[in-house]
VEXZA-323106 format. One line per 5 residues: number of its first residue (from 1); for each residue x, y, z of C-alpha. Coordinates in nm, 4 decimals. Layout:
% VEXZA-323106
NUM = X/Y/Z  ...;
END
This chain:
% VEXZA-323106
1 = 5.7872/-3.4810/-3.1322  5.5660/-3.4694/-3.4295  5.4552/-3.1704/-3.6564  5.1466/-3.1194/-3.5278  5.2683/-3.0907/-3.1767;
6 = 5.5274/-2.8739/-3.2791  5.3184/-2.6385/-3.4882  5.0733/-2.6037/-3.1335  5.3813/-2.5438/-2.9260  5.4370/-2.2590/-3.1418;
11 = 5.1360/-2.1332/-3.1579  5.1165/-2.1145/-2.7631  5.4802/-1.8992/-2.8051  5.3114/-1.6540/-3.0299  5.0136/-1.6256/-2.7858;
16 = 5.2243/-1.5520/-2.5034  5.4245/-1.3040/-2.6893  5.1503/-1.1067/-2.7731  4.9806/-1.1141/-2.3878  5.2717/-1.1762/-2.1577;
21 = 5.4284/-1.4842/-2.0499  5.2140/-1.7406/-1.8242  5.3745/-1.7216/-1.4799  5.2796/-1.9937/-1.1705  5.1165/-1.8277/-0.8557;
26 = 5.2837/-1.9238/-0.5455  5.0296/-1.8826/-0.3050  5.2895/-1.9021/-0.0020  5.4692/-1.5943/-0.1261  5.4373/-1.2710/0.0611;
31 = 5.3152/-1.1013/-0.2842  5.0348/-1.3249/-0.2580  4.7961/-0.9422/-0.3052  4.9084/-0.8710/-0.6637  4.8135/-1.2356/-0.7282;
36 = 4.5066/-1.2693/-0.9645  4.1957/-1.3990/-0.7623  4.1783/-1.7299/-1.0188  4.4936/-1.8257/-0.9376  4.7361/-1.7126/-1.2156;
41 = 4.9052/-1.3246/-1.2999  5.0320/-1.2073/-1.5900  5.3755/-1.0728/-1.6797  5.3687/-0.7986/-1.8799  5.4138/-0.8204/-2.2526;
46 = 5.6161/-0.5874/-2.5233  5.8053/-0.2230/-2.3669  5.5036/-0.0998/-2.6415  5.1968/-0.1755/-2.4073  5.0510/-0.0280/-2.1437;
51 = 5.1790/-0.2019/-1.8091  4.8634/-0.3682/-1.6812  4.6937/-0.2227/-1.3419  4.6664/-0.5608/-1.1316  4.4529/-0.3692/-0.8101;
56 = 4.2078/-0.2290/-1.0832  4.1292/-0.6045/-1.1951  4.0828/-0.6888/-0.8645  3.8306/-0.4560/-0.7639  3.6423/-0.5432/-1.1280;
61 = 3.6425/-0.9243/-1.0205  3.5522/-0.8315/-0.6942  3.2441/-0.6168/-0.8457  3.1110/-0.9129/-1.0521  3.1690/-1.1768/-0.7727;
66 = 2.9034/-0.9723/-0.5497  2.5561/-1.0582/-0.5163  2.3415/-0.8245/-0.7197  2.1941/-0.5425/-0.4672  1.8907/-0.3320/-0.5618;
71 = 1.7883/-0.0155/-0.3466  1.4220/-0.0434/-0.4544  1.2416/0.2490/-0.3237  1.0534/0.2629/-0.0012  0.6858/0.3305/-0.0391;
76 = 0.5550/0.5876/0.1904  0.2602/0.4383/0.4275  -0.0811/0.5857/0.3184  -0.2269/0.8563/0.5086  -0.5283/0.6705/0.7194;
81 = -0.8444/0.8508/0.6401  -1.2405/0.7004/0.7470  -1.2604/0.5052/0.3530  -0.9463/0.3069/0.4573  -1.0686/0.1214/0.7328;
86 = -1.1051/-0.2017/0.6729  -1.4105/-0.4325/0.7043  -1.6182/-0.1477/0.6897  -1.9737/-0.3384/0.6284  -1.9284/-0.5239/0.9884;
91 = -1.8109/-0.1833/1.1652  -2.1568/-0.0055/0.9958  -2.3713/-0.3053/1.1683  -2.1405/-0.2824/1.4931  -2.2560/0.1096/1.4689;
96 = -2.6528/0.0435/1.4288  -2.6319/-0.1818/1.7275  -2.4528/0.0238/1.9095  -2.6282/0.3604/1.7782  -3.0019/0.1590/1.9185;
101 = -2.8656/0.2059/2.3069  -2.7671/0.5172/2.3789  -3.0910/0.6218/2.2055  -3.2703/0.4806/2.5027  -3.0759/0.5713/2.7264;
106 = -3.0419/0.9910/2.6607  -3.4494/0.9902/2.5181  -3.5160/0.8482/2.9113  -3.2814/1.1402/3.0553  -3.5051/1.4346/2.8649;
111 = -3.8534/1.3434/3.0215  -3.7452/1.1094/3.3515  -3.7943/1.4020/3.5760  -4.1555/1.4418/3.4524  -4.2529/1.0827/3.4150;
116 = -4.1462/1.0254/3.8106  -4.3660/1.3399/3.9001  -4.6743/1.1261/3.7084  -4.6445/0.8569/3.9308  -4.6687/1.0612/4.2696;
121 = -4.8204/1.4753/4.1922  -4.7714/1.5580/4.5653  -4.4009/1.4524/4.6268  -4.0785/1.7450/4.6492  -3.8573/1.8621/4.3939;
126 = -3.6099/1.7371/4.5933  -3.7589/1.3653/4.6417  -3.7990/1.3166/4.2606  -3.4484/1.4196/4.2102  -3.2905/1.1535/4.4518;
131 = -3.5236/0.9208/4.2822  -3.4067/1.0173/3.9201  -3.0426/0.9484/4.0660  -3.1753/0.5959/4.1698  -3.3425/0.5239/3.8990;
136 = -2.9807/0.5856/3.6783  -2.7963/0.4184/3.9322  -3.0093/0.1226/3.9424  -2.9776/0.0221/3.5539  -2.5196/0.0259/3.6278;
141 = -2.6268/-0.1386/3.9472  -2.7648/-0.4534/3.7371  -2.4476/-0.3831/3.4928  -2.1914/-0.4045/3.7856  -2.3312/-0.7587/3.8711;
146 = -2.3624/-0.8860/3.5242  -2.0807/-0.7378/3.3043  -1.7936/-0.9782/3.4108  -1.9886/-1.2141/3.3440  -2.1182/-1.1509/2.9887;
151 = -1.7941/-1.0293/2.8764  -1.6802/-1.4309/3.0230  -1.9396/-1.5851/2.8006  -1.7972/-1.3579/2.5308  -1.5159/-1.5619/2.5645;
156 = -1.6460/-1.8804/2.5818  -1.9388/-1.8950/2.3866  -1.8874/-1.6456/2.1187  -1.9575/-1.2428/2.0831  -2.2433/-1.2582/1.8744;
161 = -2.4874/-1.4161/2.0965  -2.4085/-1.2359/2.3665  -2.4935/-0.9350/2.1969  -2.8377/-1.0383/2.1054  -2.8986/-1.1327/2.4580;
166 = -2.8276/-0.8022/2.5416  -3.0269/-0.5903/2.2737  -3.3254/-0.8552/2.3664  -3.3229/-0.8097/2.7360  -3.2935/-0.4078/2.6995;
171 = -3.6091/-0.4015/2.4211  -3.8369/-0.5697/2.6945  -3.6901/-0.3155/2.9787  -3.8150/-0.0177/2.7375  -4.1428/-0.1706/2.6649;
176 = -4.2296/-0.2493/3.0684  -4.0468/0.1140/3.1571  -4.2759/0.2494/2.9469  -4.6134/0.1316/3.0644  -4.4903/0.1272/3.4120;
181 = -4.7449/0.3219/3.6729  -4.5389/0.3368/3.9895  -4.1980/0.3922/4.0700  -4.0692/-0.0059/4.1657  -4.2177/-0.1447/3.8583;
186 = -4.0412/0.1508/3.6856  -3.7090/0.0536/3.9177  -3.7646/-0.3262/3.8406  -3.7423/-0.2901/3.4693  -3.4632/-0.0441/3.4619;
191 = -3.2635/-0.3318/3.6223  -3.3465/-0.6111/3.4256  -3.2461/-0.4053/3.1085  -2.8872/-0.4048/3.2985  -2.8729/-0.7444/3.4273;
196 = -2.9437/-0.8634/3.0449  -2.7126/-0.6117/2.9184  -2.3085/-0.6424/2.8798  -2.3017/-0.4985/2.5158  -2.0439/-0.2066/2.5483;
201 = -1.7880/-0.4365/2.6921  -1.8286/-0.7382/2.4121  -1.8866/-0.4268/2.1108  -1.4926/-0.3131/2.2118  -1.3705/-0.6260/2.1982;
206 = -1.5573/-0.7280/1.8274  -1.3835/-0.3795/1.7333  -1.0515/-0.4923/1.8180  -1.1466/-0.8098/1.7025  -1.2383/-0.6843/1.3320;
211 = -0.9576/-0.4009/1.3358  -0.6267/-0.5426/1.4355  -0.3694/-0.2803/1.3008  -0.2636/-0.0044/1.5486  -0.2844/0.1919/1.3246;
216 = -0.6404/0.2080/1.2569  -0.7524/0.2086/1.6514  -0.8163/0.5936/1.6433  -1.0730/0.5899/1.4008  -1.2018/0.2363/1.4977;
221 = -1.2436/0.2971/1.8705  -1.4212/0.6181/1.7360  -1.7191/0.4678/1.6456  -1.8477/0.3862/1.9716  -1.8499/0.7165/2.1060;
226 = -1.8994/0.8720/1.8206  -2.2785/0.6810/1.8292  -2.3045/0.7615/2.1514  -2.2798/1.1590/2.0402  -2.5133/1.0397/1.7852;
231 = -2.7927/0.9365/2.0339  -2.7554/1.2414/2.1699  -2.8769/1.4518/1.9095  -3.2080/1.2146/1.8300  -3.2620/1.0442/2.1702;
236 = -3.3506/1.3818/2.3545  -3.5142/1.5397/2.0797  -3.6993/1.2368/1.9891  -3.8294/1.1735/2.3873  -3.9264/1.5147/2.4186;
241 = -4.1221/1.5403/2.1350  -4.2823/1.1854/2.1955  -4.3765/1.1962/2.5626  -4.6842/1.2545/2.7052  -4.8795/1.3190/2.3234;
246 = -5.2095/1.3889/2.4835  -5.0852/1.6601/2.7233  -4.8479/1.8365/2.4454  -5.0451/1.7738/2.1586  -5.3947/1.7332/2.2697;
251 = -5.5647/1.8558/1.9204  -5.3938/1.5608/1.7973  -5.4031/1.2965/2.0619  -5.6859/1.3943/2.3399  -5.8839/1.1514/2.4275;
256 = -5.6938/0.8140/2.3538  -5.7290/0.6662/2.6815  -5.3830/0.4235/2.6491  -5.2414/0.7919/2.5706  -5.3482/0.9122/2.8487;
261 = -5.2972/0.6298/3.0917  -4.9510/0.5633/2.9712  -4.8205/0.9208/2.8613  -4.4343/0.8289/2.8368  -4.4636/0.4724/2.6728;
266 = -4.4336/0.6189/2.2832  -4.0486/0.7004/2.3118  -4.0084/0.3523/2.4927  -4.2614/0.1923/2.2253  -3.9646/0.4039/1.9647;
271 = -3.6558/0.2386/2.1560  -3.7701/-0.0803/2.1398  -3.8138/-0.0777/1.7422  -3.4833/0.0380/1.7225  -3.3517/-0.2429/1.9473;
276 = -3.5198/-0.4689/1.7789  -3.4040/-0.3574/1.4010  -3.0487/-0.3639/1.5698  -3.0984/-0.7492/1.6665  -3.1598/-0.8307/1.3503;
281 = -2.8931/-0.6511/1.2003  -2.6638/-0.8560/1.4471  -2.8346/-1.1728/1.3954  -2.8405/-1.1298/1.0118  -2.5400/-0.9682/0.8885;
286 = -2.2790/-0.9726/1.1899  -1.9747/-1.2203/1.1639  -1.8620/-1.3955/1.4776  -1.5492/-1.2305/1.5535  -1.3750/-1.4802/1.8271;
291 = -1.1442/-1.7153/1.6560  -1.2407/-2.0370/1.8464  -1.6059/-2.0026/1.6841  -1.5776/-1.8233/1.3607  -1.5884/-2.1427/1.1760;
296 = -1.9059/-2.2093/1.3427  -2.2395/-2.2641/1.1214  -2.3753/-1.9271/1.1891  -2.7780/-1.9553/1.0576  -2.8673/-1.5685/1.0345;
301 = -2.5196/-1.5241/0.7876  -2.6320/-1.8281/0.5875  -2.9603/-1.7356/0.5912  -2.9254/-1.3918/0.4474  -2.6748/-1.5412/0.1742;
306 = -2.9239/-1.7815/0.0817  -3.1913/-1.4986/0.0693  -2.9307/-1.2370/-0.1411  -2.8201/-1.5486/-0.3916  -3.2279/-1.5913/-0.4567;
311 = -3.2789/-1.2011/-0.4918  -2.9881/-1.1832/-0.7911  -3.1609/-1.4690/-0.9614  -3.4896/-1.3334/-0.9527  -3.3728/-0.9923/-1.0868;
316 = -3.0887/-1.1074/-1.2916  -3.2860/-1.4119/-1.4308  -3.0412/-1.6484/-1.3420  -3.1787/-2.0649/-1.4262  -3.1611/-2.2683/-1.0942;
321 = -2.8443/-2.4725/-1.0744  -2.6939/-2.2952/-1.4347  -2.4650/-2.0206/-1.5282  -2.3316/-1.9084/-1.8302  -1.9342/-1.9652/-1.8305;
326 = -1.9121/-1.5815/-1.8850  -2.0493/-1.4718/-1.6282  -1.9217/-1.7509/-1.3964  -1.5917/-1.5853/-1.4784  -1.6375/-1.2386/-1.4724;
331 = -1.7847/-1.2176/-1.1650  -1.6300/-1.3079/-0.8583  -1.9367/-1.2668/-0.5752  -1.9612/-1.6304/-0.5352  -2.3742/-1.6619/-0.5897;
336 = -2.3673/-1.9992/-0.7639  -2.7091/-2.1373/-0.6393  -2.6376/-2.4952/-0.5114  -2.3765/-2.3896/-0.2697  -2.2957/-2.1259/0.0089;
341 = -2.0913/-1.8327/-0.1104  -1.7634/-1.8953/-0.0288  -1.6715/-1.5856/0.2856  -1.4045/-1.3515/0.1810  -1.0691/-1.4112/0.3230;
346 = -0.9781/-1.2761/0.6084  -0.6147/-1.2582/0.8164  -0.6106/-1.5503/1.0265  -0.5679/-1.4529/1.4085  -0.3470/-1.6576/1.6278;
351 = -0.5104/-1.9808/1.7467  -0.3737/-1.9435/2.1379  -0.3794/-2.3009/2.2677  -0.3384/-2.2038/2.6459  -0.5666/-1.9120/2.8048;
356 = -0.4491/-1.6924/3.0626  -0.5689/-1.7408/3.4125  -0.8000/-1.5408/3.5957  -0.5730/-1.4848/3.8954  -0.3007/-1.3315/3.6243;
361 = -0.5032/-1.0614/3.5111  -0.4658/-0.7840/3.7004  -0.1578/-0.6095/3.6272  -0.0508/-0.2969/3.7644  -0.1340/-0.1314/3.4743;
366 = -0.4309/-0.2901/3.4357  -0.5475/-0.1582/3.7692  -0.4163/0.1905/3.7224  -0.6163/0.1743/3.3837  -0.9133/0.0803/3.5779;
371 = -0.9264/0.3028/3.8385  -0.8728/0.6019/3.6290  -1.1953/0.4339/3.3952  -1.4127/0.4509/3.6669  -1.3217/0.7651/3.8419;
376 = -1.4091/0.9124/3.5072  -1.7002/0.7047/3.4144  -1.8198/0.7893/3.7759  -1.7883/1.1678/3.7675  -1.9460/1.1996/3.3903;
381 = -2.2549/0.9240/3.5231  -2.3328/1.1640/3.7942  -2.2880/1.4882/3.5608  -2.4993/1.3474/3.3396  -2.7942/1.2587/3.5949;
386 = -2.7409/1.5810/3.8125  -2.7060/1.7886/3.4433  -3.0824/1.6427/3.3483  -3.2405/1.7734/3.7074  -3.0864/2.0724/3.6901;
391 = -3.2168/2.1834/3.3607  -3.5669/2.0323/3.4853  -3.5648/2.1922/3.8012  -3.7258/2.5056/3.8362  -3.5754/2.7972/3.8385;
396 = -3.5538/3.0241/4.2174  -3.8775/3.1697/4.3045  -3.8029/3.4306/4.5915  -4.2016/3.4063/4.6351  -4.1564/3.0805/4.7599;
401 = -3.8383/3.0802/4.9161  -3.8041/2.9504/5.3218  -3.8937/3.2828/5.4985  -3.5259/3.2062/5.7005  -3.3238/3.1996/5.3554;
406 = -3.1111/3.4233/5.2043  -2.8890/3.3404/4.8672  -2.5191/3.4461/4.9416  -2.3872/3.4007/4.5670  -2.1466/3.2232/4.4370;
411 = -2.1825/3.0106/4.7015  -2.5181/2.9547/4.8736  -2.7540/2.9797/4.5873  -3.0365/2.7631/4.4745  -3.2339/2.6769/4.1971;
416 = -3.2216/2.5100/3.8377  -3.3162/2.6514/3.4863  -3.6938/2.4786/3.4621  -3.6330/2.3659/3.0707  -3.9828/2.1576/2.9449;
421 = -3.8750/1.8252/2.8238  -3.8307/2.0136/2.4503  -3.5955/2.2121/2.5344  -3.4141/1.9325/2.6871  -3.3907/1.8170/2.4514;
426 = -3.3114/2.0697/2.2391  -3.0138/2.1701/2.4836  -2.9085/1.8278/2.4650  -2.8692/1.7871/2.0854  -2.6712/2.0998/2.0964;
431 = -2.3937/1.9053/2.2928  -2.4085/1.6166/2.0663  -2.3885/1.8070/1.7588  -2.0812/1.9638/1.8328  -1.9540/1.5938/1.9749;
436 = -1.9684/1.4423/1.6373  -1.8708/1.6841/1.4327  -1.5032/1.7053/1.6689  -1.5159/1.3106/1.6548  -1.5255/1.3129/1.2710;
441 = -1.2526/1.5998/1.1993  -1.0581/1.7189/1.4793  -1.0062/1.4270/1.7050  -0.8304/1.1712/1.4987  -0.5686/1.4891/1.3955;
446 = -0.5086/1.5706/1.7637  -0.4534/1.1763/1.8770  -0.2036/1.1137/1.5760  -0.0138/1.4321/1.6769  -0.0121/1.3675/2.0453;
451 = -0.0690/0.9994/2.0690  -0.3434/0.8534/2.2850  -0.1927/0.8810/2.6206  -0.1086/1.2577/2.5866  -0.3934/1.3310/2.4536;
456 = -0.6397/1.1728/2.6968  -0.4165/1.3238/2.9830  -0.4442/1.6698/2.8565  -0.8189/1.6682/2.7837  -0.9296/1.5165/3.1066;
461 = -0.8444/1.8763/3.2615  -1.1947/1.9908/3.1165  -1.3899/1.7876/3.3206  -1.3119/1.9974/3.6933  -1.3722/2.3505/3.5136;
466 = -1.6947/2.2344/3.3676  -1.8060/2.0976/3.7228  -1.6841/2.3631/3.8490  -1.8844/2.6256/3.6354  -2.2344/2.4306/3.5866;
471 = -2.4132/2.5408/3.8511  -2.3665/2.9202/3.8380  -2.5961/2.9155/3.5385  -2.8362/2.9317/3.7927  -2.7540/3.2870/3.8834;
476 = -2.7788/3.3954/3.4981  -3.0175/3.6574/3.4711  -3.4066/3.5787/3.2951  -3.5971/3.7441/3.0530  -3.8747/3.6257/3.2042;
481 = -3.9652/3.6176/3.6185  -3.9292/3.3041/3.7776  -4.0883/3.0354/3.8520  -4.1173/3.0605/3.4300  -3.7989/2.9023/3.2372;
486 = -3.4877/3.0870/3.2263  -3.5237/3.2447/2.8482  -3.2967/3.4970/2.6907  -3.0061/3.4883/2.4955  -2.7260/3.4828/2.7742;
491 = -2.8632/3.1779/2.9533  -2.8704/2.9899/2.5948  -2.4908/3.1103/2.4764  -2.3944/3.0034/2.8726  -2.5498/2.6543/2.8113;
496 = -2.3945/2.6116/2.4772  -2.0417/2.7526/2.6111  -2.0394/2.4753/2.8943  -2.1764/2.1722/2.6792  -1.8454/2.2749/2.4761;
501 = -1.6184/2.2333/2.7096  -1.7880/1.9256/2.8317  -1.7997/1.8192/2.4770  -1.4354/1.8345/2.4118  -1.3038/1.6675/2.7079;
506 = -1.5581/1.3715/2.6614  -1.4629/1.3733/2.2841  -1.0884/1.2953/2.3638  -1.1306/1.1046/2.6558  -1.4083/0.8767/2.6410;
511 = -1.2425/0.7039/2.3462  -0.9206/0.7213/2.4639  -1.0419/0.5516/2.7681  -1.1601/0.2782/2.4892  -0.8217/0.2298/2.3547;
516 = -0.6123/0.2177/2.6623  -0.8294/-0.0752/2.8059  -0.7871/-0.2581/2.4822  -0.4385/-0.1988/2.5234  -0.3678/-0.2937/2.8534;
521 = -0.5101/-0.6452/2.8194  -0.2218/-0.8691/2.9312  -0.3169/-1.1389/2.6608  -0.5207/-1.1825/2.3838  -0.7396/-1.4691/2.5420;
526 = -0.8794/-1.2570/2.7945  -0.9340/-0.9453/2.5733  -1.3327/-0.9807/2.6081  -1.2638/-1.0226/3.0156  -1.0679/-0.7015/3.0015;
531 = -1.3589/-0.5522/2.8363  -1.6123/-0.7127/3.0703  -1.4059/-0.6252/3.3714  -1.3780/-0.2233/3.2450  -1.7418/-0.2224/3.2057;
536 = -1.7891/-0.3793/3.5514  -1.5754/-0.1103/3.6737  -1.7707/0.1854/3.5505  -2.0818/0.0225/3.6057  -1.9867/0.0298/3.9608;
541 = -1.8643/0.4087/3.9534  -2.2114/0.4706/3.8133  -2.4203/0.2732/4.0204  -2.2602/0.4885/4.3252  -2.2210/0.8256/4.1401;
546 = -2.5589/0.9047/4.0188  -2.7375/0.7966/4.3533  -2.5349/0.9347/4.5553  -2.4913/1.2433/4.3468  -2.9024/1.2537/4.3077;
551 = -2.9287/1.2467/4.7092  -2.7108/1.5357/4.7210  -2.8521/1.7305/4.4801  -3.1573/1.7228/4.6207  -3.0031/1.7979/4.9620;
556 = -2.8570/2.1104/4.8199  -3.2123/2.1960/4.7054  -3.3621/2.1672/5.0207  -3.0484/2.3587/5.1877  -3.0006/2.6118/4.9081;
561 = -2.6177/2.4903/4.8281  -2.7129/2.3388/4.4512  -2.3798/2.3837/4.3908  -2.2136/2.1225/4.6151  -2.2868/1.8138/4.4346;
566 = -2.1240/1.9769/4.1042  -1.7944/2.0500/4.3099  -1.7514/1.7432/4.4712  -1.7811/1.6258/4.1313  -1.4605/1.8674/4.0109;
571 = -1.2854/1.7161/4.3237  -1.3495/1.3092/4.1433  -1.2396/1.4468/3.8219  -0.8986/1.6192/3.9780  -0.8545/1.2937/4.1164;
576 = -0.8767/1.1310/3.7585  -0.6423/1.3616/3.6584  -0.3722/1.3082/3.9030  -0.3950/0.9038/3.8850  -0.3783/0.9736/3.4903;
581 = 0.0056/0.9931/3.5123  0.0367/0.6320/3.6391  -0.1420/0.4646/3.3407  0.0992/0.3560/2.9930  -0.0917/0.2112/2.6537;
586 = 0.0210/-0.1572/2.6713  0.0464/-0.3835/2.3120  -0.2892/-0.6294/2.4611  0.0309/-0.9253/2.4950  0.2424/-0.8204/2.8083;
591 = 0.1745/-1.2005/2.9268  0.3677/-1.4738/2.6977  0.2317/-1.8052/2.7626  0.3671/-2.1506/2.6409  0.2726/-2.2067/2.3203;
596 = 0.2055/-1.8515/2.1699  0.5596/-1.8540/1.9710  0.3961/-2.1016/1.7791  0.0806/-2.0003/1.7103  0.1544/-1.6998/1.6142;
601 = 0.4302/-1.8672/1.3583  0.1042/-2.0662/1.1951  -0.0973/-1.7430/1.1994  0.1487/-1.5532/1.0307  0.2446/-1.8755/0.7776;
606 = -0.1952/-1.8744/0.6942  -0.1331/-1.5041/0.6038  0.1465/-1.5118/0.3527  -0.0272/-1.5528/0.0570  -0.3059/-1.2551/0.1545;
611 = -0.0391/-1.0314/0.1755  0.0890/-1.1325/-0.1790  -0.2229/-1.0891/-0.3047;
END
């Protein structure tokens, strides 16, 4: 051996002195657990050290041959509040559109009785309320034949143009309603604004089209009714103080003959500049929403880009075709002048390849959903006509009571309150001020304590008390004789007291209702069908309700039992209430089709790098 070897040999000695001589693992052993994880142990050194704690080394390895795990701390979801919806500028021109109907439709309620009387002086109380009913009935009659099929062509041609269909063929029903001079021309154009009209249906769907989270469907689904509310504070007001100028105002508007000839056409003339602002909202500003043809060259969106890029050049004095690099980089709106603005991104939506067929639709819970929509719809139709006759109808006269007749209170009484079209509408905006103002604050509280089933359940149990209690207003005493209008403060706190109760049931139910038929939708391809199929539904309940409800109304009249058609009405919405228990809030995919594994893979692939962003 030479010296070199030698000198490393004892080298190695000295080592292993110092840390304990080297010994072989024998992995077949039975002390194969105070074996080092690499392979080799150690035997302990000098009596002078510390005799080494094998299990202790173990667990250190152990530690270090883990993967690295961080607890990072869970973010708490934000509270949702109204600023956090998203896509907020196409829900504000979903609301103007939406706002532009149910002004028409509550400004007709406040002066109906009255413009009827115009066309025939010498006909009954009783004859112009059954024709009121028909006239209401006739406009869901239109709807009922219709709405299936608009919310079909929703489907497959897009949401946008079926909208402005809609808003188009209700503007020329207000114009012809208004200049109408006899009752079937009246009737006539009352159902070509439904036949043309299958909005309601086709807005739900673009709602859950724009808002997909659950999480946001309180508020979202909101809107809706909340416009509705909204239509009820300006339409009445706004139709009584516009009809018939040259009889109410005539030191302003005597002697303009088309005044005179056509007394109730300004609120129509009204309606049908708000329909028409709302179609060009639509047709301007609204994004198609349905996946097939949102890629679509849409020419009122490019249009009003084009218009907006020319605007910031003229103001900005931006050159044609040239931007400074600055400003090309600082701003991020997109305006450069040879090109289209790019659209902001959106979440993609699954791209379904196979669509549902019609046959498969109708789930049981999509039939329980639907009848309880319409029993509802029904019973609040017919409140609503009956409501607007009563208030118009005038109040008992015992003067001019059938010499054989004799009121037996609470039950054989007659009579209504015999409120002018003003106060109409004055009663009227009363019930939709306190409507919006529970929409806004109290409602989305209530749902996301309760949830939307429980909460719709609970609430529908307003509907029989307020049936039940509407017609003894009749019987509240006037401070002025009859046949004058019931004045004084008891009959107004009694009115307010009732619209209330009305108020709050509709505020938790109607969009409730809303939610629960978006919901129940068995698959996504036939969400607008759902939609067209609910609307269908109550368009039928209304078609019946409010004509049959106007016939008996007037019966009662004529019989001196006003009262009857109000508690058959608490009977429908008992009914509502019972079937209630039978309906559960579905995800809108009970139905998985062939195919919809994968698309919604792709979707959710698309949407990656949004959420990253």
């Amino acid at each position: 051996m030479s010296t070199s070897s030698k000198s490393s040999a004892r080298s190695v000695r000295s080592v292993a002195s110092d840390y304990g001589t080297i010994a072989q693992s024998d992995t077949d052993s039975d002390k194969s657990s105070d074996v080092s994880p690499h392979g080799n142990d150690y035997d302990g050194g000098s009596g002078s050290e510390v005799p080494y704690d094998r299990a202790r080394r173990r667990s250190f390895i152990e530690e270090d041959e883990d993967p690295l795990q961080i607890e990072l701390p869970v973010k708490k979801p934000k509270p949702v509040t109204w600023s956090s919806l998203p896509h907020k500028g196409q829900l504000a021109i979903l609301t103007a559109a939406r706002l532009a109907e149910p002004l028409v439709q509550t400004s007709l309620r406040s002066y109906l009785f009255y413009q009827l009387k115009s066309f025939d002086r010498s006909l009954p109380d009783s004859v112009i309320a059954s024709q009121a009913g028909i006239m209401q009935s006739s406009f869901a009659a239109a709807q009922l034949c219709t709405a299936m099929l608009w919310g079909r062509a929703s489907d497959h041609g897009g949401r946008k143009r079926v909208l402005l269909i809609g808003l188009s063929g209700t503007m020329i029903s207000c114009l012809g309603f208004g200049f109408a001079t006899t009752f079937w021309q009246a009737l006539i154009f009352r159902m070509l604004g439904g036949a043309l009209n299958g909005n309601v249906g086709v807005m739900r769907t673009m709602v859950s089209e724009i808002v997909r989270e659950k999480k946001y469907q309180s508020r979202a689904f909101l809107i809706l009714p909340m416009c509705a509310n909204i239509g009820v504070i300006i339409g009445p007001m706004m139709g009584g103080l516009t009809s018939d100028p040259a009889g109410n105002y005539p030191s302003i508007f005597a002697g303009i003959k088309w005044l005179e000839r056509f007394p109730y056409s300004p609120p129509n003339i009204i309606s049908a500049i708000f329909l028409f602002c709302a179609a060009c909202f639509i047709f301007f500003g609204l994004e198609e929403t349905h996946e097939r043809y949102a890629q679509e060259h849409d020419r009122g969106v490019h249009f009003r880009r084009k218009v907006a890029g020319s605007l910031r050049r003229i103001f900005k004095g931006e050159k044609l075709g040239y931007r400074s690099c600055e400003s090309l980089l600082d701003s991020h709106d997109g305006s450069v002048t040879e090109y289209e603005p790019p659209k902001p991104k959106k979440h993609i939506a699954p791209r379904y390849k196979n669509k549902l067929p019609f046959r498969r639709i109708f789930t049981y819970n999509v039939i329980c959903t639907l009848i309880c929509h319409a029993l509802m719809a029904g019973s609040m139709g017919t409140f609503n006509n009956v409501w607007y006759s009563f208030l118009s109808t005038p109040a008992y006269d015992p003067a001019k009571a059938p010499p054989d007749y004799t009121p037996h209170p609470p039950f054989t009484f007659t009579g209504g309150i015999g409120l002018p079209p003003r106060s109409v509408g004055f009663a009227m905006a009363i019930l939709g001020s306190i409507g919006i103002s529970m929409q806004l604050f109290i409602y989305p509280l209530v749902n996301d304590r309760l949830g939307t089933v429980r909460s719709w359940r609970i609430f529908l149990y307003c509907f029989p008390f307020v049936y039940i209690l509407a017609p003894l207003l009749s019987l509240i005493p006037s401070t002025t004789p009859p046949p004058s209008q019931k004045t004084g403060w008891p009959i107004w706190i009694s009115i307010t007291s009732l619209l209330f109760l009305q108020v709050v049931g509709k505020t938790f139910a109607s969009p409730a209702t809303t939610i629960l038929i978006n919901n129940c939708s068995p698959h996504p391809s036939v969400l607008g069908t759902i939609h067209g199929i609910g609307q269908t539904a109550s368009s039928a309940a209304r078609t019946v309700g409010p004509a049959l409800g106007g016939f008996l109304y007037g019966l009662g009249l004529r019989n001196g039992v006003v009262a009857a058609v109000f508690w058959g009405l608490a009977i429908v919405a008992s009914f509502s209430c019972v079937a209630s228990n039978w309906v559960r809030e579905g995800n809108g995919h009970e139905i998985r089709l062939e195919g919809d594994d994968e698309a919604e893979a792709e979707a959710e692939a698309e949407n990656r790098p949004l959420l990253r962003s």
